[in-house]
C-alpha positions in Angstrom: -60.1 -44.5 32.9 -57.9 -44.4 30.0 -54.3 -42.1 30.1 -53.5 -40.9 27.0 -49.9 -39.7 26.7 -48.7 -36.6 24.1 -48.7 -37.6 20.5 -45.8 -35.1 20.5 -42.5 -36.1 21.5 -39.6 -34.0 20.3 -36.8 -35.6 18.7 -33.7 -33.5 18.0 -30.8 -34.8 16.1 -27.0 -33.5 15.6 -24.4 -35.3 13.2 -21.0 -35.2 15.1 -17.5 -35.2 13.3 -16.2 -32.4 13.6 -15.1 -30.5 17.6 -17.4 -27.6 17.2 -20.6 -30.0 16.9 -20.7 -31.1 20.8 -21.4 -27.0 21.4 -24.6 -27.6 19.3 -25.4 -30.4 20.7 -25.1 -29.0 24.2 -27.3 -25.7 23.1 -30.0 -28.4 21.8 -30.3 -30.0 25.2 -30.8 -26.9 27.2 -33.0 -25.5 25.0 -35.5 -29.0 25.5 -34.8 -29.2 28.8 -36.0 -25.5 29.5 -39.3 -26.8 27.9 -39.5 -29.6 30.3 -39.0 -27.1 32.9 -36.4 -28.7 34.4 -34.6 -26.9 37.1 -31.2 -24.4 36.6 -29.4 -27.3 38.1 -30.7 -30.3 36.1 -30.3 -28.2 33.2 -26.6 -27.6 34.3 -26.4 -31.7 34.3 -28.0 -31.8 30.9 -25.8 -30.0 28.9 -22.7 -31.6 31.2 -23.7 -34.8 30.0 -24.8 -33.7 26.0 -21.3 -32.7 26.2 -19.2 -35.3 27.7 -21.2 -37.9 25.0 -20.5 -36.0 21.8 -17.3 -35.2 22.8 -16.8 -39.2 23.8 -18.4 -39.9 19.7 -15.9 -38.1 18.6 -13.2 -39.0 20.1 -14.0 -42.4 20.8 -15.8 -43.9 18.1 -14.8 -41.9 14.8 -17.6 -39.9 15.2 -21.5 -40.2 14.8 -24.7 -38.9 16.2 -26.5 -37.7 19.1 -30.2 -37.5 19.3 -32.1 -36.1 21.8 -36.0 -37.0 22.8 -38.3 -35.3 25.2 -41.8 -35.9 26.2 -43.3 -33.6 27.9 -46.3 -35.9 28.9 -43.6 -38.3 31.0 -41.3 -35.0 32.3 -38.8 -37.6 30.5 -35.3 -36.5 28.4 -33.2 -39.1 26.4 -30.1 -38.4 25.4 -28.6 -41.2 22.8 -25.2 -41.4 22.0 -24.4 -43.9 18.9 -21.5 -44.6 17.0 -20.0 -46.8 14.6 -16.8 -47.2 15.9 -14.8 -50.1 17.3 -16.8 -50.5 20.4 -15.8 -50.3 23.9 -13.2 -53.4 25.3 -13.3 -52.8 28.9 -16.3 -51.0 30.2 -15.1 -50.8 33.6 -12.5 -49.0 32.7 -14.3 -46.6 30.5 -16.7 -45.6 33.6 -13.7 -45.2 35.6 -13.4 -41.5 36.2 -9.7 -40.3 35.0 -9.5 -43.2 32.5 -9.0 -42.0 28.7 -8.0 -44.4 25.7 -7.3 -41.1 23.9 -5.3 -39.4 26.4 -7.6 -37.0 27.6 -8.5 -36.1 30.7 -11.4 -38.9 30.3 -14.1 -38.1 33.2 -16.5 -38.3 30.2 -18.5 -41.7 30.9 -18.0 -42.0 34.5 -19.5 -38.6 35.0 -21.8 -39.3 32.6 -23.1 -42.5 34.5 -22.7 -40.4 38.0 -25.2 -38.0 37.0 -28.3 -39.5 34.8 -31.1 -40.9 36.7 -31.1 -44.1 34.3 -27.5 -45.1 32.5 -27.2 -48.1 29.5 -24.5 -49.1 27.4 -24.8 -51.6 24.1 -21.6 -52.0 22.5 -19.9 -54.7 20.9 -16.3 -55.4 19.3 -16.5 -53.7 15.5 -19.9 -53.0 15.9 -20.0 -49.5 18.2 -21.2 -48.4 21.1 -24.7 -47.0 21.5 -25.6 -44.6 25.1 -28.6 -44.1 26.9 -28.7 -41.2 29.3 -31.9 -40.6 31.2 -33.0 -37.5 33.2 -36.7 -36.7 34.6 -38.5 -33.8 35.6 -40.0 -34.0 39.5 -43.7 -34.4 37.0 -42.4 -38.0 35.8 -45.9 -40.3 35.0 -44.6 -43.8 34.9 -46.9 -46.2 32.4 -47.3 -49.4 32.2 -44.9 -50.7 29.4 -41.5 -48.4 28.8 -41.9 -47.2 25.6 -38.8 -45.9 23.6 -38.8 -44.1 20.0 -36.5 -42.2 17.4 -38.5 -40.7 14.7 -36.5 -38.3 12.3 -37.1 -36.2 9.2 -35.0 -37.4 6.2 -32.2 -35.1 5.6 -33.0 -31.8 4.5 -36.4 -31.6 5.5 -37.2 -29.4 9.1 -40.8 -31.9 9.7 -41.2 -35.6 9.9 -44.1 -37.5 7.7 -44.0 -40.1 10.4 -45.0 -40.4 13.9 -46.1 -42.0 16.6 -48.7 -42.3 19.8 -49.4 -44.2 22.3 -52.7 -44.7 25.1 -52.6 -46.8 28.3 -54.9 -48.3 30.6 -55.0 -50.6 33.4 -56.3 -53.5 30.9 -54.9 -52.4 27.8 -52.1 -50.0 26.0 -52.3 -49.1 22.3 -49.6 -47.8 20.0 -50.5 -46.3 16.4 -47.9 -45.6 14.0 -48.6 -43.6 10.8 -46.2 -42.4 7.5 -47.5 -40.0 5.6 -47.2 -40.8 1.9 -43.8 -39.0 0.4 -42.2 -36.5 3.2 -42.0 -33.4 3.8 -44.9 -30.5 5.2 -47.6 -32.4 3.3 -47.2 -36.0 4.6 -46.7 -34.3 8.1 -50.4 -32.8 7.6 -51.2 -36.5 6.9 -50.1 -38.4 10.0 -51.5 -35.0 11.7 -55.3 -36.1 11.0 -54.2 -39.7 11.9 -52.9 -38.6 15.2 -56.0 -36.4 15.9 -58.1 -39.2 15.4 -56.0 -41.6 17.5 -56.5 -39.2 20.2 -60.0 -38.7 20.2 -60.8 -42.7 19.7 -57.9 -44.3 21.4 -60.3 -46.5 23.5 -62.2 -48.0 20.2 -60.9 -51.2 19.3 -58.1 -50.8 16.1 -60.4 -51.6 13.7 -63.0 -49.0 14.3 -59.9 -46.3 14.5 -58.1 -46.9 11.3 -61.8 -47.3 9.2 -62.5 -43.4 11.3 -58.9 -42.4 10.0 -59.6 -43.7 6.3 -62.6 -41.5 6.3 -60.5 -38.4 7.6 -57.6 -38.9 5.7 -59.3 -38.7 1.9 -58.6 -35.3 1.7 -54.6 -35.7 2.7 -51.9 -37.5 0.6 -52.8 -40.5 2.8 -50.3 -42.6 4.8 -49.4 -46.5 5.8 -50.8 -46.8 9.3 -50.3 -50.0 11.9 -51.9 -50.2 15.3 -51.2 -52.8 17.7 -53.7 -53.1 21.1 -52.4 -55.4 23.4 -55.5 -56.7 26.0 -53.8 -58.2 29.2 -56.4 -59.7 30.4 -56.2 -62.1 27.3 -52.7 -62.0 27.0 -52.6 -61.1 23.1 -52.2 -58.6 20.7 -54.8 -57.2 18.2 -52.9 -55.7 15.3 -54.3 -53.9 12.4 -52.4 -52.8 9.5 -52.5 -51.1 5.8 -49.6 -50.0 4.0 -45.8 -50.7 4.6 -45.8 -50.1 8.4 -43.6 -53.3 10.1 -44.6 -54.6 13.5 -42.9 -57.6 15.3 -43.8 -59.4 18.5 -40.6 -60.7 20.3 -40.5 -63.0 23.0 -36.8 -62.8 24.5 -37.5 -65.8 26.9 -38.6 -68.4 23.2 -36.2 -66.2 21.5 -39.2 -66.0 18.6 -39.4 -63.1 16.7 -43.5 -62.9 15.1 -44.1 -60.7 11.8 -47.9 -59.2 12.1 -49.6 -58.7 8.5 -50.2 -55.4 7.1 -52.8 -55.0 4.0 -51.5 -53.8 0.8 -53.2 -50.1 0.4 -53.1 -46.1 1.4 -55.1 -44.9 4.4 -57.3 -42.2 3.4 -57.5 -43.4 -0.5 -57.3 -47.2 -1.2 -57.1 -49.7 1.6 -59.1 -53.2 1.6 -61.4 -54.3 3.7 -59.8 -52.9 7.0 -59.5 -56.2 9.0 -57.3 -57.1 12.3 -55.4 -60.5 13.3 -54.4 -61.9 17.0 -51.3 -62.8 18.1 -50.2 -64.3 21.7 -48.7 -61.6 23.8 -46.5 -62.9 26.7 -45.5 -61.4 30.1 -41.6 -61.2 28.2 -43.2 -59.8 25.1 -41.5 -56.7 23.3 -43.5 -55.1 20.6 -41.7 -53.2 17.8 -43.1 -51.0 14.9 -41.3 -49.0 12.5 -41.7 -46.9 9.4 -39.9 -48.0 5.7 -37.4 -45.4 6.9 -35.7 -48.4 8.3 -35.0 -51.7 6.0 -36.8 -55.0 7.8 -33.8 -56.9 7.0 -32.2 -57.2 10.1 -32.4 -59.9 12.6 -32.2 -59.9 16.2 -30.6 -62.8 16.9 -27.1 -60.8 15.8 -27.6 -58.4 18.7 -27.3 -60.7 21.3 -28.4 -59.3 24.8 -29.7 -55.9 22.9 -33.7 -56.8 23.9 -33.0 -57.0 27.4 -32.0 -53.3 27.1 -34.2 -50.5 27.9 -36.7 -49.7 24.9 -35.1 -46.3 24.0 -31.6 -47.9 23.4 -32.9 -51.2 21.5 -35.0 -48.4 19.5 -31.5 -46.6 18.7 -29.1 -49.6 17.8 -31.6 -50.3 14.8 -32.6 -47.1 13.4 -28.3 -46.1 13.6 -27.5 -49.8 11.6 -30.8 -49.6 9.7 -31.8 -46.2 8.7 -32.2 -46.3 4.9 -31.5 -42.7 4.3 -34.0 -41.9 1.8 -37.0 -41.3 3.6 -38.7 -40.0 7.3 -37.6 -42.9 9.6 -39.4 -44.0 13.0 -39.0 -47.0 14.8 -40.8 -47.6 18.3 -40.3 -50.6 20.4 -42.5 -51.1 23.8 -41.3 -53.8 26.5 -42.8 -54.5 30.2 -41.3 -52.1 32.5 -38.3 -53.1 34.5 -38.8 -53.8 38.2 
């Protein structure tokens, strides 16, 4: 029987440089993790460690940003700390409770670590320091790959254009990714019709689903869809793709990153004919997709040890060093789940 998961995670996302932001930032988290109904006491934890991070950015690392994702469907909160600054020498020290490099009291990162359920740092010298803090609800669904996201509205705009779903099964899990042409309320009505669609067909081969989306869409702006089925049974990775959505296949193990073609066209106005191509997928295999939110100009190989990092943080280090700024941005990466 198939699981389909929320095509409606919420993302929220506070710009810290200045000592009043981490208040915001800690209002933000209680407010989402009332709506996962999380207890009074988890709550408490939350907006300990919203705190404790933004006040770490902006101390620490110059400032930065602090975004926040829930999913409802997984009883799941994120919180992701990134900055810019000159990353973190001695991480031991940092997580030492009591230790400061900016003579404060310093039980940021240490109580930080003590209280999320799931706790990962990516930093490197010059290149800042990126933090994943993880806390569940007691309705937590795990699925078969970890799955971690940021999707954001450009700046200025209170709805995202782009977004995201996902659908698993014992034999197979399929992502779809859609941007709605332009930003703003109208190319969110856009990737809505693509998401309704992707909820009702999810277990139709890609193919058949984008050709039902091209037919719905003809009344909205249209949008640049991609939607990658990987069949594990067959070990492989059906991807379909029209428009300027990027998808990658990364084996960590060959260190091989593989490109997967996209038609030229708009979903729900002019798109070829709508045809799909196979790639291997292996047991190491790491699927990413993003939006042209992010420039495709980056390669992996100069984040060394970032892909053996939990989804949700690999997800964050390249939309913080790759967000083009002029447009909704989303990136998704998916990667087997850790034993």
């Amino acid at each position: 029987m198939e699981i389909v998961f929320s095509p409606y995670p919420t993302f929220r996302s506070v710009t810290l440089n200045d000592p009043s932001q981490p208040g915001e930032a800690r209002r933000a988290g209680s407010v989402l993790a009332r709506e996962l109904s999380f207890t009074d006491e988890k709550r408490a934890e939350v907006e300990i460690m919203v705190t404790e991070l933004a006040n770490n950015c902006i101390k620490h690392g110059g400032g930065g940003q602090l975004i926040l994702s829930a999913r409802k469907d997984e009883g799941r909160l994120d919180i992701l700390a990134l900055d810019k600054g000159q990353g973190i020498a001695n991480m031991g020290e940092a997580l030492r409770d009591g230790y400061s490099s900016a003579g404060t009291p310093g039980n940021g990162l240490g109580a930080v670590q003590r209280i999320a359920e799931h706790f990962e740092v990516f930093t490197r010298p010059k290149g800042g320091t990126a933090i994943l803090a993880r806390v569940r609800s007691a309705a937590y669904k795990p699925t078969p790959l970890d799955t971690g996201a940021v999707s954001l509205p450009i700046s200025g705009e209170r709805v995202c254009g782009d977004a995201y779903a996902y659908a698993h099964s014992s034999a197979r899990s399929i992502y779809m990714m859609v941007d709605g042409l332009g930003h703003g309320p109208i190319a969110a009505e856009a990737a809505s019709v693509a998401l309704e669609i992707f909820q009702r067909y999810c277990s139709d081969p890609a193919v058949e689903i984008m050709d039902r989306m091209h037919n719905a869409m003809r009344s909205t702006r249209g949008a640049a869809v991609g939607i990658a089925e990987i069949q594990y049974d067959r070990a492989r990775v059906v991807y379909c793709g029209v428009g300027n959505i990027a998808a990658t296949c990364v084996s960590p193990a060959e260190e091989s990153a593989r490109s997967m073609i996209s038609h030229n066209g708009t979903i729900g106005h002019q798109a070829p004919k709508i045809a799909d191509f196979t790639y291997p997928w292996g047991v190491d295999s790491r699927l990413i997709m993003h939006s042209d939110g992010l420039s495709a100009r980056f390669s992996l190989k100069t984040y060394p040890g970032l892909l053996q990092k939990d989804p949700a943080l690999v997800a964050a280090v390249l939309y913080r060093d790759h967000v083009r700024q002029r447009d909704d941005a989303t990136i998704l990466v998916a990667a087997p789940r850790a034993a």
